[in-house]
N, C-alpha and C positions, 0 to 999 in steps of 0.2 A: 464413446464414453461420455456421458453427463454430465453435467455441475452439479455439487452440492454442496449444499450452505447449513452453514450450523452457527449457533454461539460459542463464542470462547471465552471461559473465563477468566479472573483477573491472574488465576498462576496459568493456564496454557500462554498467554501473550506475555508476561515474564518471562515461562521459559524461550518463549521463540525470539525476545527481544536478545537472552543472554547466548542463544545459541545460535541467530540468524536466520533461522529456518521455525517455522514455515516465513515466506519473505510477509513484510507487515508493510502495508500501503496505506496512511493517510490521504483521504482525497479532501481534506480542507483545502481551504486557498493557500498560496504561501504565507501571505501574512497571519493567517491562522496558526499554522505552523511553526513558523517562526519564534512564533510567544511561548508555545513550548509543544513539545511533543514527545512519545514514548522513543527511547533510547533501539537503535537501530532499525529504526523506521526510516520510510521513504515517502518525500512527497508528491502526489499524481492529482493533481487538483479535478473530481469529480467532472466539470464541464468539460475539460482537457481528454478525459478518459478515452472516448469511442477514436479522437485522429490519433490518440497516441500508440493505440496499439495496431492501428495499421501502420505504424513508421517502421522502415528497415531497422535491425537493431542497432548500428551504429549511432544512425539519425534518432532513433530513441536515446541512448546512453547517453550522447552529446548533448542532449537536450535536459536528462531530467538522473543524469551521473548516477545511473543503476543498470543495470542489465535489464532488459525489455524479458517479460518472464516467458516462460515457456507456456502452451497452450493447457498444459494439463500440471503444470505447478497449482504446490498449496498459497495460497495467502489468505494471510488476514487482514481485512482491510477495517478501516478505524476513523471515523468523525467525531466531530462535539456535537450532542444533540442536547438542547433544551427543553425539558419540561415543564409548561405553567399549568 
C-alpha cells in the first residue's frame, strides 16, 4: 500500500480535532506549539520525526504521550508557514 497526501480543509481538521480521528500531528517545535495549537492535536517536532518512529511504541508514548501510529494510519499533520 502507498502513501497519499492530500489537503484538508479548515472543516475536515475540525471534524478530526472534535472526533480524534484522523490522528492530527503538529511538527512545530514545542515552543511553537505551546503558544497555541489546534485542539486534540499532538506534538512531533518535524526534525524529531525520522528517530521517532523507529522507537518501540512504549519508548515512543513515554517520550511524546501519544500512541506511536500505525504504519497505514490516517493523519493530518499541521505547521505555521509564513508567507512574505
Amino acid at each position: 500500500m502507498g502513501s497519499q497526501s492530500s489537503t484538508v480543509d479548515f472543516e475536515g481538521v475540525l471534524a478530526a480535532s472534535e472526533k480524534g480521528s484522523p490522528l492530527i500531528i503538529d511538527v512545530r517545535g514545542h515552543d511553537e506549539f505551546a503558544a497555541g495549537y489546534i485542539p486534540s492535536s499532538f506534538c512531533l517536532p518535524l526534525p524529531e520525526l525520522g528517530e521517532a518512529l523507529a522507537l518501540s511504541p512504549e519508548d515512543f508514548k513515554a517520550k511524546y504521550n501519544f500512541d506511536l501510529p500505525a504504519k497505514d494510519q490516517e493523519i493530518i499533520s499541521t505547521c505555521r508557514v509564513i508567507y512574505t
